[in-house]
C-alpha positions as CSV (number, residue, x, y, z in Angstrom):
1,X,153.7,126.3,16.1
2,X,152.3,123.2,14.1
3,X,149.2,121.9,15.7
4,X,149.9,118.5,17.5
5,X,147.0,117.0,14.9
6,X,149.4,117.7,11.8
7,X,152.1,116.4,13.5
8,X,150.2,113.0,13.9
9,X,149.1,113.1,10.5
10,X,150.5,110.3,8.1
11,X,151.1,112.0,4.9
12,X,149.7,109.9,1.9
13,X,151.9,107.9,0.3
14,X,152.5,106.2,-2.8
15,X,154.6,104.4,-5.0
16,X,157.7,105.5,-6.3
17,X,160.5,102.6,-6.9
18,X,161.3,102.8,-10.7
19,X,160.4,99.6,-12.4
20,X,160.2,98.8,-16.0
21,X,156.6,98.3,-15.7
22,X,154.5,100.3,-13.3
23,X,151.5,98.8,-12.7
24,X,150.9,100.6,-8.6
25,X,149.2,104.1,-9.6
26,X,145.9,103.2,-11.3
27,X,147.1,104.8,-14.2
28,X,145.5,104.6,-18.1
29,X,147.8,103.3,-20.2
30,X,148.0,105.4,-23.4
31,X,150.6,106.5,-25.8
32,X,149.8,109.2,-27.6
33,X,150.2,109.5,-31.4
34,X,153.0,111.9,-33.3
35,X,149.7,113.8,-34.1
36,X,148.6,114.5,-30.6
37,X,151.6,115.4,-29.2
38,X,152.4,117.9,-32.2
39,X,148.7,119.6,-31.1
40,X,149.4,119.7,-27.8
41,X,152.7,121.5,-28.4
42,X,151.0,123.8,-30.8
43,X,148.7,125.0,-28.1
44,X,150.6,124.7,-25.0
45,X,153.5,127.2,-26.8
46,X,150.9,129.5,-27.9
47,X,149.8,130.4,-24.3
48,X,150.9,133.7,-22.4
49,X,152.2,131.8,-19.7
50,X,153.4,135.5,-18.0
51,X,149.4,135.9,-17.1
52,X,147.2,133.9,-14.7
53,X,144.4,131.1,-16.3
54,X,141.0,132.2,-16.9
55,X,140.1,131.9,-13.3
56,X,136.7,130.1,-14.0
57,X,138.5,127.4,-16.8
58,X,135.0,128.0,-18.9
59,X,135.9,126.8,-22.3
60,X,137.0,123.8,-20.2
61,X,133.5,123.3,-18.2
62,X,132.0,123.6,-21.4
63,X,133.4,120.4,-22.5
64,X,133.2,118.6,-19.8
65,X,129.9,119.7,-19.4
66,X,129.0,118.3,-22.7
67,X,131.6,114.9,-21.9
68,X,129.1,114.3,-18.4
69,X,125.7,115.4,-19.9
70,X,125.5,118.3,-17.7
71,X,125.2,121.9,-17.5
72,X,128.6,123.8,-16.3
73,X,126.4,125.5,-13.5
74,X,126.4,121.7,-12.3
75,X,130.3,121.9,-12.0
76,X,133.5,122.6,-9.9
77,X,136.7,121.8,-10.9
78,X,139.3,121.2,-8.3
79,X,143.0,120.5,-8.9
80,X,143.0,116.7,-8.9
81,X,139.7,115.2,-6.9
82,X,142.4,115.7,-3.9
83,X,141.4,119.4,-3.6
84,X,137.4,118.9,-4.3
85,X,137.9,116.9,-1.5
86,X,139.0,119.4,1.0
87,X,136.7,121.4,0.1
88,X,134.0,119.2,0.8
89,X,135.3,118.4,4.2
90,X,135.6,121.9,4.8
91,X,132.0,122.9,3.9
92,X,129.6,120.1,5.0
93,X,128.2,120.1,8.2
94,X,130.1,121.8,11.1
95,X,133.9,121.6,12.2
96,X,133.2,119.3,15.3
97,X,131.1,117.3,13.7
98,X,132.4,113.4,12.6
99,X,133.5,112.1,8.3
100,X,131.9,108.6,7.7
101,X,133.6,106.7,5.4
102,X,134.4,103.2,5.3
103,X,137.8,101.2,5.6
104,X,139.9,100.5,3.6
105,X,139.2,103.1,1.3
106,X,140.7,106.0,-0.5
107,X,143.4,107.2,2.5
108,X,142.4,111.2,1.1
109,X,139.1,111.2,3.3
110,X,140.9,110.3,6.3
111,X,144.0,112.7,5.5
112,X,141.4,115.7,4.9
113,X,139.9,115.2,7.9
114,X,142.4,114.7,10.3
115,X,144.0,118.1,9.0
116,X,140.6,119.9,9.5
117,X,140.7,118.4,13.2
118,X,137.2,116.3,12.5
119,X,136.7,113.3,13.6
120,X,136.8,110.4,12.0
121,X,134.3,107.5,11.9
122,X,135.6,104.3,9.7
123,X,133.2,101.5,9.5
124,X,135.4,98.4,8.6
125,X,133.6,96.5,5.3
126,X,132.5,92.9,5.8
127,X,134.3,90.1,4.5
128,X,133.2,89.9,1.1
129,X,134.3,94.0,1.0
130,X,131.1,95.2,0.8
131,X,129.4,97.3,3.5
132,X,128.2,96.9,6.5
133,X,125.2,98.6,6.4
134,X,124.2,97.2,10.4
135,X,127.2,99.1,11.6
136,X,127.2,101.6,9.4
137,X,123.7,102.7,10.6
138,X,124.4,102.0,14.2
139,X,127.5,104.5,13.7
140,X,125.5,107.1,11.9
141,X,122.8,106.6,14.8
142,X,125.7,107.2,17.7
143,X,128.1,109.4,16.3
144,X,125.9,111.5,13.9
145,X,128.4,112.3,11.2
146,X,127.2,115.4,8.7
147,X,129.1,114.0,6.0
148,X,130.3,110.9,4.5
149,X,132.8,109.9,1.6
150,X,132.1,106.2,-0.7
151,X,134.5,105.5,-3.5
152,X,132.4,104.1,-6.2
153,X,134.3,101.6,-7.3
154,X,136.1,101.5,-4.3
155,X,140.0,102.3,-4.0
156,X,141.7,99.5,-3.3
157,X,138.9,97.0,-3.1
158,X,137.7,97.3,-6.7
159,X,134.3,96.8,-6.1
160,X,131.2,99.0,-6.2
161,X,129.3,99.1,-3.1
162,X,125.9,98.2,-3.2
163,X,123.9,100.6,-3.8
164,X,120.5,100.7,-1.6
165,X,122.7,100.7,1.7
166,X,124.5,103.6,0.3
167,X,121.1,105.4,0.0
168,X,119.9,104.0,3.5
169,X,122.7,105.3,4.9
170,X,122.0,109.1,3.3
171,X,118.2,108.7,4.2
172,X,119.7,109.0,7.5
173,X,120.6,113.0,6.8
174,X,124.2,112.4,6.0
175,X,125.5,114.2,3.1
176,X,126.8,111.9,1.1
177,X,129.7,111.9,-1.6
178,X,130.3,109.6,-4.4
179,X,133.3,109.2,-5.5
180,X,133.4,108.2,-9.0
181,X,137.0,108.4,-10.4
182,X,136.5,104.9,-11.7
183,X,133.1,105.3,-13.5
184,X,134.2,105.5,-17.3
185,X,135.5,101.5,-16.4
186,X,132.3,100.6,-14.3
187,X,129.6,102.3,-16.1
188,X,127.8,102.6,-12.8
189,X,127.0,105.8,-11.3
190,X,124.7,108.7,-8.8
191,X,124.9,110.9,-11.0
192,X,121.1,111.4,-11.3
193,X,120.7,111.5,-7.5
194,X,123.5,114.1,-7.8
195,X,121.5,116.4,-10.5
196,X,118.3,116.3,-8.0
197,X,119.7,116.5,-4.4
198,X,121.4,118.9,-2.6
199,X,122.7,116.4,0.0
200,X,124.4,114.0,-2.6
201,X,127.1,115.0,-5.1
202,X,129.7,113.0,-7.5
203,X,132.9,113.3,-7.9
204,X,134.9,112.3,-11.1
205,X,138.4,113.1,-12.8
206,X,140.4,113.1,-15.7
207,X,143.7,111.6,-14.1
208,X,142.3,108.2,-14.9
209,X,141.4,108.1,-18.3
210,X,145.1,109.3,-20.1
211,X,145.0,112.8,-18.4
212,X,146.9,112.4,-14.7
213,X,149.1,114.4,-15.2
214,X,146.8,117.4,-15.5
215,X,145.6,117.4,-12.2
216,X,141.9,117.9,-13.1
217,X,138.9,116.6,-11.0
218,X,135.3,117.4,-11.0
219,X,132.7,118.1,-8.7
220,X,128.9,117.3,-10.1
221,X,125.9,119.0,-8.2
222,X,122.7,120.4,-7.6
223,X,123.5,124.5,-9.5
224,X,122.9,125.7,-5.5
225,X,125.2,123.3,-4.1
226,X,127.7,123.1,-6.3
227,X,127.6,127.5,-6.6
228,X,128.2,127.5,-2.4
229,X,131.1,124.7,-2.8
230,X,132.6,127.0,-6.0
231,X,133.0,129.9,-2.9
232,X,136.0,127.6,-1.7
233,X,137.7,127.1,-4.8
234,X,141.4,129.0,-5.1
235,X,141.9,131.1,-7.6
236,X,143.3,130.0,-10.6
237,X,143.2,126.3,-9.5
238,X,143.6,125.0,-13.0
239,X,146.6,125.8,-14.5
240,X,146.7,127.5,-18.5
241,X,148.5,124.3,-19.7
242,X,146.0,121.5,-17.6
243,X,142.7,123.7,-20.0
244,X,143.5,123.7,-23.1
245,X,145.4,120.1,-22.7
246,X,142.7,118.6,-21.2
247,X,140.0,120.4,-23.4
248,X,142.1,119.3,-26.7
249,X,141.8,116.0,-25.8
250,X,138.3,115.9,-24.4
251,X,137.1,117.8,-27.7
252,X,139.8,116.6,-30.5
253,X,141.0,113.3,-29.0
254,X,138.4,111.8,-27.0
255,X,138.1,108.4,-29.3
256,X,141.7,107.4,-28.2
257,X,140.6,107.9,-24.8
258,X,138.0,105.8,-25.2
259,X,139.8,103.2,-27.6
260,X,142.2,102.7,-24.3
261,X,139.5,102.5,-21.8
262,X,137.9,99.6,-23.7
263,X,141.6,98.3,-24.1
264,X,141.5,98.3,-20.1
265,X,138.2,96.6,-20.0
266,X,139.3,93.9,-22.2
267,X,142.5,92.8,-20.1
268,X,141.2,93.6,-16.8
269,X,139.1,90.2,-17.3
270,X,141.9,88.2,-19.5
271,X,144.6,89.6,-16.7
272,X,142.2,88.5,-13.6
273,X,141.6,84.8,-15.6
274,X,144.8,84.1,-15.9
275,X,146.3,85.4,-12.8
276,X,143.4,83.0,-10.8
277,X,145.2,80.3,-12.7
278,X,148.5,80.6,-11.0
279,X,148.1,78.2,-8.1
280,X,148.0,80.4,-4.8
281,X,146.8,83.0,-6.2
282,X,143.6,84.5,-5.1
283,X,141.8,87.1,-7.4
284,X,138.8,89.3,-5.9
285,X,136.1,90.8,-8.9
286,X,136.6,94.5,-10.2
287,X,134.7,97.0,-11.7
288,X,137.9,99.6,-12.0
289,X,140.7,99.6,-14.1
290,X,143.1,97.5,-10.8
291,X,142.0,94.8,-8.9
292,X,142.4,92.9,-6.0
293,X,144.6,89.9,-5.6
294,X,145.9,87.6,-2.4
295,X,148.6,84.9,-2.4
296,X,149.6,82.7,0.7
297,X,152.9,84.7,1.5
298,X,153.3,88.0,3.0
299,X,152.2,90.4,0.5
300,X,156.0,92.6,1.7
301,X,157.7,90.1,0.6
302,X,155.9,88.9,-2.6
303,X,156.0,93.3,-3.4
304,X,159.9,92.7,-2.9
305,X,159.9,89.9,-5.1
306,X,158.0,91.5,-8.1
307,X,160.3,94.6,-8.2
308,X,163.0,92.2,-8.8
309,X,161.3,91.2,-11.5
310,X,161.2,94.6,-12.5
311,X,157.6,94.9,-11.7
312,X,155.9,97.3,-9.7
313,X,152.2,96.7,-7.9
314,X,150.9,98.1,-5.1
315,X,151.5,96.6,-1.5
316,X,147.7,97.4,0.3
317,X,148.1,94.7,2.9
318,X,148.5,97.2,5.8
319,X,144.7,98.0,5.6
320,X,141.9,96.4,7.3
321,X,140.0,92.7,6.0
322,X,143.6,92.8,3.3
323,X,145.9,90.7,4.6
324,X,148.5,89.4,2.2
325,X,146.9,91.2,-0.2
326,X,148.3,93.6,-3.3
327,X,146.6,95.9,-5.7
328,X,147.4,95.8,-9.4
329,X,146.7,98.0,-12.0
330,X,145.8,97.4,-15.3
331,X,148.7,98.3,-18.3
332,X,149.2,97.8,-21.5
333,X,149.4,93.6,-22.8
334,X,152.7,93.3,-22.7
335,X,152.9,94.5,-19.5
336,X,150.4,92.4,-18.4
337,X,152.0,89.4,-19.7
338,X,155.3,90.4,-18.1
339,X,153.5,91.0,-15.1
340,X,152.0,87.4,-15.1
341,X,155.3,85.9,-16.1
342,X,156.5,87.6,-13.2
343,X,154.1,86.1,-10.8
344,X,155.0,83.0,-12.1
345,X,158.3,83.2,-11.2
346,X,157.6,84.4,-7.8
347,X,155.0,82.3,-6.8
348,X,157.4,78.9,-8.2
349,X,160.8,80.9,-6.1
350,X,158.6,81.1,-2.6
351,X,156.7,77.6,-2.9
C-alpha cells in the first residue's frame, strides 16, 4: 500500500507547452557545430551498449576533476543533481530529524524530503529575497534541523544569498549544502569551505552549461565525506552514452561551452535593460542565466498571453513573496528579441 505521505506528495513539475521559443527550463542555449555532432556520433556508436557503464564513470571524474580544480576522491556523481540530492537527504542527520531550506527555492528539497517522511522547515526570504537570517536562526534554534539545502544563485529568485548568514547559519551545527548549478554564470562559490569541511559540501552540474540532456550532476566534498555519500550511489548511475558525451565535450569542446556561457552573460544584462524599459514591467538583479521579472497583471494570465505569442517563460507566481511574478530564461538574441517583442505586445493588449 502507498504510504499516505507519497500520496500527498506534489510531484515536481515543469514546463512542457511547445512554443517556438522556450525560454521556462533554464536551459544553455547552444548549437552544436557539424564537427561536434560527427564526434559525438563517432563515440557514442562505438560503445558496447549490450554491457553496463564503468560503474565508477573514472575517465569522467577525471575530467571533471581537472574542469573543478579538484581531486576525483573529492567527487560523486549522481544522475542529474536530482539524485545527489536524495542521497543527501537520506544520509545527513537522522530520519526524524527536520530539512532547512528556504522558500521559494528549488521545489527538489522539499520533494526529497517529503518522500523520506522528514520534516520540513521553510523559512520564507525577506522582501528584497534575501534571507532572513533572524528567523532562520530562531528556526534552527527550535526545530534543530541536521541538514539544510541553499541554492547558490537561488532557483527562481536569481540571486545569491549572502554569504555570512549562510555560514552563521552552519556555525549553528547544520550541515549545510550549496547548491551551485548556476556557478559557471555567477562566478561565486563554497567550494573552498567544501574542500575543508566535512559539514559543507557543493553541488554543481552539467545540465546547465549545453549538457542537460546528460543527466550529470556533481557532488564536491571533503575525500571522507564525499567516500560515505559514494556508499548510496546506484550502480551504474551514469549511463555509457552521458561519459563519454559529457567527457568529449568537457575535454574536446569545452571553449564552445564557454563561448555560450559568456554569450549568456552578455544578454542576461542587455535582456534585463530592456525589459525594465517596457512600462510595467518590474525586473529583479540576477546572478544566473534567468531572472526575475513582475508586471501589474496576474502573472497566469500574462503566461497565457506569451504562449500566444509563441513564447514560453516560466509562471513562479504560486510561490511565496512572488506574486505576479514570472521567471525567464536566458536564449539565444533572437529569441530574446522575440521574447521582448512579445512582451511588448502583451503588455500594450492588457493595458
Amino acid at each position: 500500500m502507498i504510504h499516505p505521505r507519497i500520496r500527498e506528495l506534489s510531484a515536481y513539475k515543469t514546463e512542457t507547452t511547445p512554443c517556438k521559443v522556450k525560454l521556462s527550463s533554464n536551459e544553455l542555449p547552444i548549437k552544436f557545430p557539424e564537427e561536434v555532432k560527427r564526434k559525438i556520433g563517432e563515440v557514442v556508436s562505438s560503445l558496447p551498449l549490450n554491457r553496463y557503464p564503468d560503474p565508477n564513470a573514472s575517465e569522467l571524474k577525471e575530467v571533471i576533476a581537472k574542469r573543478f580544480g579538484v581531486s576525483t576522491d573529492n567527487l560523486v556523481l549522481g544522475n542529474g543533481s536530482d539524485e545527489l540530492i536524495q542521497y543527501l537527504t537520506i544520509a545527513v542527520g537522522e530520519l526524524n530529524s527536520p530539512v532547512l531550506y528556504p522558500v521559494p527555492t528549488f521545489p527538489m528539497y522539499g520533494i526529497c524530503a517529503t518522500a523520506l517522511g522528514r520534516k520540513k522547515v521553510e523559512v520564507p526570504l525577506k522582501e528584497d529575497l534575501d534571507l532572513d537570517l533572524e528567523t532562520l536562526l530562531r528556526a534552527v534554534e527550535e526545530k534543530r534541523p541536521s541538514l539544510a539545502f541553499f541554492s547558490y544563485p537561488n532557483n527562481p529568485t536569481g540571486n545569491c544569498f549572502r554569504e555570512d548568514a549562510i555560514k552563521k547559519v552552519r556555525q549553528e551545527g547544520v550541515f549545510t549544502v550549496i547548491d551551485e548549478a548556476y556557478y559557471h554564470f555567477s562566478g561565486k562559490t563554497f567550494l573552498a569551505d567544501a574542500l575543508q569541511r566535512e559539514d559543507t559540501v557543493v553541488l554543481r552540474t552539467l545540465s546547465k552549461i549545453g549538457l542537460a540532456g546528460l543527466r550529470v550532476g556533481v557532488l564536491i566534498a571533503k575525500e571522507e565525506t564525499a567516500r560515505e555519500i559514494n556508499k548510496l550511489r546506484l550502480p551504474f548511475n551514469i549511463t555509457y552514452p552521458s561519459q563519454v558525451i559529457a567527457k568529449l565535450m568537457l575535454e574536446d569542446f569545452y571553449h564552445i561551452i564557454e563561448e555560450h556561457v559568456q554569450m549568456v552573460l552578455r544578454e542576461r544584462e542587455r535582456l534585463m535593460r530592456e525589459l525594465s524599459n517596457i512600462e510595467g514591467v518590474k525586473v529583479f538583479p540576477s546572478d544566473a542565466n534567468f531572472f526575475l521579472f513582475k508586471t501589474p497583471y496576474p502573472a497566469g494570465l500574462v503566461h497565457a498571453e506569451l504562449i500566444k505569442e509563441g513564447v514560453l517563460v516560466r509562471d513562479v507566481s504560486y510561490l511565496p513573496n512572488l506574486e505576479n511574478c514570472l521567471r525567464v530564461s536566458v536564449g539565444f538574441p533572437e529569441e530574446n528579441d522575440q521574447f521582448l517583442q512579445a512582451m511588448q505586445r502583451v503588455m500594450k493588449k492588457l493595458c
